[in-house]
Each structure stands twice: as structure tokens, then as C-alpha cells.
C-alpha positions as CSV (number, residue, x, y, z in Angstrom):
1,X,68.1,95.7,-87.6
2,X,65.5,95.5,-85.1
3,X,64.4,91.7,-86.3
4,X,68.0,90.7,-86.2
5,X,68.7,91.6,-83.0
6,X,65.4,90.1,-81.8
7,X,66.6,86.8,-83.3
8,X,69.9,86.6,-81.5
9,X,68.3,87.6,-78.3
10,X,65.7,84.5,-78.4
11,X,68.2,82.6,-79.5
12,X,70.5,83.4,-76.7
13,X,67.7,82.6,-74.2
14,X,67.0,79.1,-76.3
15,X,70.4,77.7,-75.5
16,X,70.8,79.1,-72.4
17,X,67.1,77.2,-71.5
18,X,68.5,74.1,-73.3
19,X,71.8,74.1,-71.0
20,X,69.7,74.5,-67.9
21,X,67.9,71.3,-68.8
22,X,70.5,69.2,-69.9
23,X,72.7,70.4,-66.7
24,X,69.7,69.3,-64.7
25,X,69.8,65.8,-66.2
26,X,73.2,65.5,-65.9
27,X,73.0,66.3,-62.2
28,X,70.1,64.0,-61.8
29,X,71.8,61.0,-63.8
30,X,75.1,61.4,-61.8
31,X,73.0,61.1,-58.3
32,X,70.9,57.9,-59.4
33,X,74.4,55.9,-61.0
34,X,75.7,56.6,-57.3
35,X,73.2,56.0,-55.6
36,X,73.0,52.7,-56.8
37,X,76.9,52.5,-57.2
38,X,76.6,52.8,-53.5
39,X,73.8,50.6,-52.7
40,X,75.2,48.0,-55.0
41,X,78.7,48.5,-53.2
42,X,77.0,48.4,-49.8
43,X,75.1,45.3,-50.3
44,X,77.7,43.1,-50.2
45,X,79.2,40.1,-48.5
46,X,82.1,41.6,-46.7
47,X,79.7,44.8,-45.8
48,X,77.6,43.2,-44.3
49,X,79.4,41.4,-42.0
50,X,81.8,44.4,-41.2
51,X,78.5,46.0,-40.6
52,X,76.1,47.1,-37.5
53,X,73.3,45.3,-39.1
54,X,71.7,42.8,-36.7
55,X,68.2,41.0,-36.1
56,X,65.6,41.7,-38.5
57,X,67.8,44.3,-40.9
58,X,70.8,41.6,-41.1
59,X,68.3,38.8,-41.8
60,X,66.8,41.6,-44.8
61,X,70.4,42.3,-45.9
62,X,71.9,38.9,-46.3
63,X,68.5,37.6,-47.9
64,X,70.0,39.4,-51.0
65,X,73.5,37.8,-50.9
66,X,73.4,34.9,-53.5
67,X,74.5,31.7,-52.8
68,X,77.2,32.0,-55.0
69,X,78.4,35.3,-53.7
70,X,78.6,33.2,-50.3
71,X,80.7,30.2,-51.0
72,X,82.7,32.2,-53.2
73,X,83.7,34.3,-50.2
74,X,84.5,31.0,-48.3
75,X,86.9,30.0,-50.4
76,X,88.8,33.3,-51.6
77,X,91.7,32.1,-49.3
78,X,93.3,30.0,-47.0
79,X,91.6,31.8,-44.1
80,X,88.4,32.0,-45.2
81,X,85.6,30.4,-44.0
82,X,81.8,30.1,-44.5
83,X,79.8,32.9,-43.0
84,X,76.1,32.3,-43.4
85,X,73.9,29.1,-44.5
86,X,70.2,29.3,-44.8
87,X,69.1,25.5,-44.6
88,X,66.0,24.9,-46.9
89,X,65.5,21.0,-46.3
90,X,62.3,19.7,-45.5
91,X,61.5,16.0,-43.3
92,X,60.8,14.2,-46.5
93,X,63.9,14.8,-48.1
94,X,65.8,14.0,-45.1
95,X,63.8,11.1,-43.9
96,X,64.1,9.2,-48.1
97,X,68.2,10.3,-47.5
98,X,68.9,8.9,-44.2
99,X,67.0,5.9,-45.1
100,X,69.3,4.9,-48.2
101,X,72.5,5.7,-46.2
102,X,71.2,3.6,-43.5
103,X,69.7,0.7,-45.4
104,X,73.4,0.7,-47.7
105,X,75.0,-0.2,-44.5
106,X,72.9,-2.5,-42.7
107,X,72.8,-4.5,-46.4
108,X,75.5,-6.7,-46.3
109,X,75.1,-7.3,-49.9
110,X,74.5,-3.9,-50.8
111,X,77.7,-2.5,-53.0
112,X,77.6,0.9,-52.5
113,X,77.3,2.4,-48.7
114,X,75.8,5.9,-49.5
115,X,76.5,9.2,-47.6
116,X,73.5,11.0,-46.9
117,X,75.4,14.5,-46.7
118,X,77.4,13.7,-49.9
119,X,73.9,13.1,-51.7
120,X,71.8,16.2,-50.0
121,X,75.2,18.4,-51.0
122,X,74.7,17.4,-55.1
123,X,70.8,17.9,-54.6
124,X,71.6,21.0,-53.0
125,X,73.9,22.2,-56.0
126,X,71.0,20.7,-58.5
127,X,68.6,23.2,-56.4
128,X,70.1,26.0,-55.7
129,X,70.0,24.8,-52.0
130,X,66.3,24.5,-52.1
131,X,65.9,20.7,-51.2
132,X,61.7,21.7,-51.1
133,X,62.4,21.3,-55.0
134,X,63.4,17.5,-54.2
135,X,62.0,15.3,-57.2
136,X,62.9,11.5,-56.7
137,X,63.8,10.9,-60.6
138,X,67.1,13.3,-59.9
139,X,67.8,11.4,-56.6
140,X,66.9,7.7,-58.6
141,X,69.7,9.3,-61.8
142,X,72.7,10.1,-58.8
143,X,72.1,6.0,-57.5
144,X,71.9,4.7,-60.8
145,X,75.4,6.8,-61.5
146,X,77.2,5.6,-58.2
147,X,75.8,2.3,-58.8
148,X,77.5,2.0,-62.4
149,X,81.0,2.7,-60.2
150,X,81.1,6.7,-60.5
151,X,82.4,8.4,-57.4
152,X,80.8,11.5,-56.2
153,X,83.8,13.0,-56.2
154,X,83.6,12.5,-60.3
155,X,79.6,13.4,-60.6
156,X,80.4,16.5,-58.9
157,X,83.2,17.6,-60.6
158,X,81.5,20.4,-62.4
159,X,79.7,22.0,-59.7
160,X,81.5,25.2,-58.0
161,X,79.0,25.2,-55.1
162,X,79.4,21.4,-54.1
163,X,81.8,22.6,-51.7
164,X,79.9,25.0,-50.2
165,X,77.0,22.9,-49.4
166,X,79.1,19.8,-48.3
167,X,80.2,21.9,-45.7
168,X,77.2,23.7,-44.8
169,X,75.3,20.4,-44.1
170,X,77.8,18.4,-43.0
171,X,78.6,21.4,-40.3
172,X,74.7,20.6,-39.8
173,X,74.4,16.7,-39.8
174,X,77.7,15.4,-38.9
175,X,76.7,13.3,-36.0
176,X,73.4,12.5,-36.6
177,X,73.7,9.2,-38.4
178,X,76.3,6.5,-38.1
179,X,77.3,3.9,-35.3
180,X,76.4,3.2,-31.8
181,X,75.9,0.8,-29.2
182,X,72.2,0.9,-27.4
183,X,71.6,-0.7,-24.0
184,X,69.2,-3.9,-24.1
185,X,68.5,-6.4,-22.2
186,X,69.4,-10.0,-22.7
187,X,67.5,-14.0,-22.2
188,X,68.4,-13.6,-18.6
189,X,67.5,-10.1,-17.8
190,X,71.1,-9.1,-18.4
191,X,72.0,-5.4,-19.9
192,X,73.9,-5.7,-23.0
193,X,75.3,-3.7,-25.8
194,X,73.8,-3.9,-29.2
195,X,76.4,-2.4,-32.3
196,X,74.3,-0.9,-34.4
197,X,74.1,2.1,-37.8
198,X,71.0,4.0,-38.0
199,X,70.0,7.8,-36.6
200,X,71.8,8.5,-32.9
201,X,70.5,12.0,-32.5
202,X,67.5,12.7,-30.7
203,X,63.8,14.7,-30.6
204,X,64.3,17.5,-27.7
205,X,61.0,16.2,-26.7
206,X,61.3,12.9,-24.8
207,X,59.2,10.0,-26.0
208,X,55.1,9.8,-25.4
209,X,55.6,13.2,-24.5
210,X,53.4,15.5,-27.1
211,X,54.2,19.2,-28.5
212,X,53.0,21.2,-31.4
213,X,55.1,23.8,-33.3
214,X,54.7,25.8,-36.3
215,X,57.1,27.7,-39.2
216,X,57.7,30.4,-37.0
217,X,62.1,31.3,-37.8
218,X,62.4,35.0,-38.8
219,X,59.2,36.3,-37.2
220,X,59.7,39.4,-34.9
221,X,60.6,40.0,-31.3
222,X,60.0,42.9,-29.4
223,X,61.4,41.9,-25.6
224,X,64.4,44.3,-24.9
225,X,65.0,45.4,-28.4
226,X,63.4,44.4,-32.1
227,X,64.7,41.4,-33.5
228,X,64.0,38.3,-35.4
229,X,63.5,34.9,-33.8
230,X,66.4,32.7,-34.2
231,X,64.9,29.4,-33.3
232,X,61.4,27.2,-33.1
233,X,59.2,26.8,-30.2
234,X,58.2,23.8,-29.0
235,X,54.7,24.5,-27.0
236,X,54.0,21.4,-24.6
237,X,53.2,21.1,-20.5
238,X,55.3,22.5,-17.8
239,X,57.7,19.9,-16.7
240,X,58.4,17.9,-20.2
241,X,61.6,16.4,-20.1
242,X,63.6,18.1,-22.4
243,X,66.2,15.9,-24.3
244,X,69.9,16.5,-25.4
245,X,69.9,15.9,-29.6
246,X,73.3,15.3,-29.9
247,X,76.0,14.7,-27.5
248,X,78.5,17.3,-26.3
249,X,79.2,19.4,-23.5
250,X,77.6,21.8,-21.5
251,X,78.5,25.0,-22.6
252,X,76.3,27.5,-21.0
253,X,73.8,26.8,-17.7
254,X,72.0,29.3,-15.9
255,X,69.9,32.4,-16.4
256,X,69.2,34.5,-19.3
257,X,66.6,37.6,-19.4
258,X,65.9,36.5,-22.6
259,X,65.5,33.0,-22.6
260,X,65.1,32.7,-18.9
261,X,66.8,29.6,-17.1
262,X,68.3,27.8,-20.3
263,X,71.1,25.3,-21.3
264,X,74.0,25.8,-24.3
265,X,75.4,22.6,-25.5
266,X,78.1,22.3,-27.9
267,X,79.2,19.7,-30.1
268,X,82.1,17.7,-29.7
269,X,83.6,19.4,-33.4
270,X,82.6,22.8,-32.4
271,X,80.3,23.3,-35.1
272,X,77.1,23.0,-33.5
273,X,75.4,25.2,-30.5
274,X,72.2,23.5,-29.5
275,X,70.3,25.7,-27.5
276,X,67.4,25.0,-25.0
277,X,65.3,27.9,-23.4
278,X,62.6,29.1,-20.9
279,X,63.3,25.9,-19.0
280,X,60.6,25.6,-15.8
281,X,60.9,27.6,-13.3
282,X,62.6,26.2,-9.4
283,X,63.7,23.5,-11.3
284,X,65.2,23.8,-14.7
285,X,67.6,20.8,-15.2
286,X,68.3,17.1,-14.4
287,X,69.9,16.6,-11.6
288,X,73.2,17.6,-10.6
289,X,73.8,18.9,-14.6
290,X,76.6,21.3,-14.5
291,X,78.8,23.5,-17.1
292,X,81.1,21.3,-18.6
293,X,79.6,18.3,-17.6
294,X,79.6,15.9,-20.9
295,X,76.2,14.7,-22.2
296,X,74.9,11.7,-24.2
297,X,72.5,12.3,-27.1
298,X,69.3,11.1,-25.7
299,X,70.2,11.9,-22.2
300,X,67.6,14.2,-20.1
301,X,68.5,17.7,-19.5
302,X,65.9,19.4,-18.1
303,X,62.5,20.5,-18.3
304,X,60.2,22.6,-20.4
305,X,58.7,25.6,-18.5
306,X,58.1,29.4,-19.2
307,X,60.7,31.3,-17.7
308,X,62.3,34.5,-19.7
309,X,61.8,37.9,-20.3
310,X,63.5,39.4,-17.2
311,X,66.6,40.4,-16.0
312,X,65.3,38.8,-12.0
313,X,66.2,35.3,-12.1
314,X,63.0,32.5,-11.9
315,X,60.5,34.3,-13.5
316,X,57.8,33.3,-15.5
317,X,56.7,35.9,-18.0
318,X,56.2,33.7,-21.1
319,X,52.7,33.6,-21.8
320,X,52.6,30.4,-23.1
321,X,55.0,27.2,-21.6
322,X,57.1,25.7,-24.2
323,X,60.9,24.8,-25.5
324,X,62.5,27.4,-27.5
325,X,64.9,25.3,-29.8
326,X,67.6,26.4,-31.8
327,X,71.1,25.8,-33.7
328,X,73.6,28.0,-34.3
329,X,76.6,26.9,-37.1
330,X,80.3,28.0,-36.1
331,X,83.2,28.0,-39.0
332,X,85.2,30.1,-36.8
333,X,84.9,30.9,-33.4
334,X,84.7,34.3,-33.8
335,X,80.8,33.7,-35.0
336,X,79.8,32.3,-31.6
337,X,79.2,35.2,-29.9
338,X,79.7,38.1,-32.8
339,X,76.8,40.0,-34.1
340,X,75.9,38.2,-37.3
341,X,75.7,34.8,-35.8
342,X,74.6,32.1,-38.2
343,X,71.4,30.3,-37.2
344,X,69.2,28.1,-39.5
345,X,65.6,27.4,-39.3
346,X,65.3,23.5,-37.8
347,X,61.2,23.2,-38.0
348,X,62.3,20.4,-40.4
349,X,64.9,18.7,-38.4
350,X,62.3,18.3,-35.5
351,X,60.2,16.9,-37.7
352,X,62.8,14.4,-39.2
353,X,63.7,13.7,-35.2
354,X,59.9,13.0,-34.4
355,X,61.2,8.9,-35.7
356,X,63.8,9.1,-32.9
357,X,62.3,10.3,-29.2
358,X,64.3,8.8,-26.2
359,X,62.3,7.1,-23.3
360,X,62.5,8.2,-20.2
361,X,61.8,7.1,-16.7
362,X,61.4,9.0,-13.1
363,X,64.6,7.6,-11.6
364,X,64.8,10.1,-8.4
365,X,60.7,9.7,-6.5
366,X,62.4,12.4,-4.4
367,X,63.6,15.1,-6.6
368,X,61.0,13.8,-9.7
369,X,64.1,14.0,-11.8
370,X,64.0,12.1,-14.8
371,X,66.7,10.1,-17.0
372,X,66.9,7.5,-20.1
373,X,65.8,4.5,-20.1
374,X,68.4,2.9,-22.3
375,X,72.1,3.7,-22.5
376,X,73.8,4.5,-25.7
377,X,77.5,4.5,-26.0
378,X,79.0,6.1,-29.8
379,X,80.9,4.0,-31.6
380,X,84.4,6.2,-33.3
């Protein structure tokens, strides 16, 4: 009797040990499935964006989005629209594109006029949107394709992000190649118009005027509150004419705490914000610019300085004098001044510009105000 009843007693405790344990798993599994339930269901699109999450810990957040999450989103309905592109093109790419749309059209003989967005938007789709991974046999294949009399629209057919990155660069390059008329001069000293197709948008640094940058989208702020910078600096000298890329309208003029005196211009499509900052001090823009005044790509409109970081207008507490550049996309106008604006990284795009700087001249000896030297009118 006394064994038995020391049997059933340890094996009491036994199960009631093995219960604890497995209770404890349980408990243990349960809180990591939704944990990451939760993570995974926080970490999406549509979170995101309905989200507090800006600067650095948006930039963290949306870096885990995939591209296909992204354009799916923009196309779920009728009202959707796209909501973030990270632009991964490098000068190359775009310099060998803009040359075969360009050369197509100036060929007379040429039977296919190519369109340099319609070709980066199937490279895009071939890369994931990583036109670093550019290799000239895939470009030399799409020619050889349209040339045989395929359309794009047919080569294309069977990728469900071609959309998606039409949009996104197109939204990015609309205006910058097609036609124009430039001012010259003719036999008899005469200014005339010249028709012409080639690249109409401009370096923000005028011509013979020199600046160094570096890769420097994403890296951290401090000034007011930590975030990410949303744009490239262009270091030069104090009093650099600063150039309009593309032509618009003055959207914003005057002072900023962050960027100090500094100049908004939007594009005639509304898709593009070009932003200009820490313009010099006393004397930030050409003369007589105003908001809402319309501007010609190429046109001065102002000069580079160090103004910023202060709420006191005409301040210089940038250490270093230079241009902070940037570009902000807008599919809807509620992401122009929202939280999770959409700005890409254009270090690339001012070196693709660096072919197209517009020369200037000191037209006012008493104000030192500079403008163009030669007049361009856009051609519809």
C-alpha cells in the first residue's frame, strides 16, 4: 500500500509539472504569433500613411513596403493614387536614354521616335526599379523589338508594375525633354528663334559657375527636431546665380527657419515642387521675383547663400554656403503639405543636368542682379 500510493503521488506531480510547461509554451507561442501578427499588420501601406511616422522613422518604415505592395495600392480603385517613389536612376542611364529619344527625333530618317520615359518605365520593371542594374544588351533587345514594329504597349503587356513606374517617372521627367525655341542671333546681329528637340530643363547652378555635392538624401538633421534630409546640397560661393530647372510658377517666396530665405516653384502639371534653399542673405532673389510670378526654365532666380536655421529672418547660421536642392512628387494634393510627403533623391539628376547649365549675364550694374543670356520659349 505504501509503494502504490507513492506511485500515484509522483505521478500526480509528473503531469501536473508537464501541464505547467506546456501551459508556459502555449502562453509563449500565442505572444510571438501576435506579436508578429501585429507587426506584420502594422507594417503596412495604408498604416503607414495613416500613421504619425515622419522623418527618419517614416523613411525606416516605408523602406520595407515592396514595390509591388506600392503600385498595387495605386491602383486598387478609381481614387487611388501613388503614394511613395524612391527614384534609383543614375546619370549614365539617363544621359544613353535621353540621347536615343533625342537623336530618334532629330533623324529625319529614323523610323521609330523613342520615349525616354516609356523605355526607363520597362527597364524599371526589368529591375525592380533599380536602373543602377542598367546593362546595355537589355536596352539594345527593347530597340531591336520596337524596331521589328512592336509597340511598347505590346512588350509590356506582361508586366503588372509598368504602370507604376510610367507614372512615377513620367511624374519625374515630364518636361524635361521635348521642344523649344532658343533665342540666337542671326547674319545681321538680329535675335531669332531657333525650333528645336533636345533637353529644356536646366542645372540649378548657372553656367561656368562650379559646385561640388555628394550622396547625402536620407542622412540626419538635428535643427528643430530629428529628421532625415530630403534633398542634395549644392556647396558653391555666396552669390551663385541659382537657376530655375523647369518652368512654373512661383509657389512659395520668403523666409523659412529651416531653409532660411528660399523659393518653391511648381510645375505647370502640378506634379513637381522644386525647391531652392538658404538663398544669400540681404539679397536672395532676381529682381523684382514675386509669388506667382511665372518662370522660364533656365531663367535666374536668385542666389546661393547661407541663410537658415532660425526663426529671425536674414540670418546666416549655415556653416557652410551652398544650394539645398530638392523635388517633391504630388499625385494628389493632399501630399504637398501632409506628413509623409514624397521626395526622391536627385544627386543623379544634377548630374544628368551638369550637360545643360544656362548662361548668364549681369544685366542690372546697379542692383548686380543677374538674368539669361538667351531666351527660350516652349513649344506645346
Amino acid at each position: 500500500m505504501f509503494i502504490k500510493s507513492v506511485n500515484i503521488g509522483f505521478i500526480k506531480r509528473f503531469f501536473l509539472f508537464l501541464f505547467i510547461i506546456l501551459l508556459a509554451v502555449l502562453i509563449v507561442v500565442f505572444t510571438v504569433v501576435n506579436r508578429f501578427s501585429f507587426k506584420e499588420d502594422e507594417n503596412t501601406l495604408e498604416n503607414i500613411f495613416n500613421s504619425d511616422f515622419n522623418g527618419e522613422e517614416f523613411m525606416n518604415q516605408i523602406s520595407n513596403i515592396s514595390t509591388e505592395e506600392i503600385a498595387e495600392d495605386s491602383e486598387k480603385d478609381e481614387d487611388s493614387y501613388i503614394k511613395w517613389v524612391d527614384f534609383k536612376g543614375t546619370a549614365s542611364v539617363l544621359n544613353t536614354l535621353a540621347n536615343l529619344d533625342i537623336s530618334s527625333h532629330n533623324d529625319e530618317n529614323s523610323p521609330i521616335k523613342y520615349n525616354w520615359i516609356e523605355l526607363m518605365a520597362y527597364l524599371g520593371c526589368k529591375y525592380g526599379g533599380d536602373l543602377s542594374l542598367f546593362k546595355q544588351s537589355d536596352l539594345d533587345n527593347l530597340v531591336a523589338s520596337l524596331n521589328e514594329g512592336k509597340s511598347i504597349e505590346d512588350l509590356s503587356s506582361g508586366m503588372k508594375l509598368y504602370n507604376y513606374f510610367f507614372q512615377s517617372y513620367d511624374a519625374i521627367f515630364h518636361e524635361y525633354i521635348g521642344e523649344y525655341e532658343i533665342q540666337t542671333t542671326d547674319e545681321n546681329g538680329n535675335k531669332v528663334y531657333t525650333k528645336k528637340y533636345g533637353l529644356k530643363a536646366f542645372l540649378p547652378i548657372a553656367k561656368n559657375y562650379s559646385f561640388n555635392h555628394y550622396k547625402d538624401f536620407g542622412t540626419s538633421r538635428s535643427y528643430g527636431y530629428r529628421r532625415v534630409h530630403l534633398g542634395n546640397d549644392l556647396m558653391g560661393s555666396i552669390g551663385t546665380p541659382i537657376i530655375a530647372v523647369e518652368s512654373g510658377y512661383v509657389e512659395a517666396l520668403g523666409w523659412n527657419q529651416y531653409g532660411g530665405w528660399r523659393i518653391g516653384i511648381r510645375s505647370f502639371d502640378g506634379k513637381r515642387y522644386y525647391y531652392y534653399a538658404h538663398l544669400r542673405k540681404d539679397h536672395p532673389y532676381a529682381k523684382d521675383l514675386k509669388e506667382g510670378d511665372i518662370v522660364q526654365a533656365g531663367d535666374v532666380i536668385g542666389y546661393l547663400g547661407m541663410t537658415g536655421y532660425s526663426s529671425k529672418e536674414n540670418v546666416n547660421n549655415i556653416n557652410i554656403p551652398h544650394l539645398h536642392f530638392g523635388i517633391q512628387l504630388i499625385f494628389n494634393e493632399v501630399q504637398k503639405d501632409g506628413t509623409n510627403q514624397i521626395w526622391i533623391d536627385v544627386y543623379e539628376i544634377i548630374e544628368f543636368l551638369r550637360k545643360n547649365a544656362s548662361t548668364v549675364y549681369m544685366a542690372y550694374d546697379d542692383t548686380k542682379d543677374y538674368e539669361r543670356m538667351y531666351d527660350m520659349m516652349m513649344v506645346d
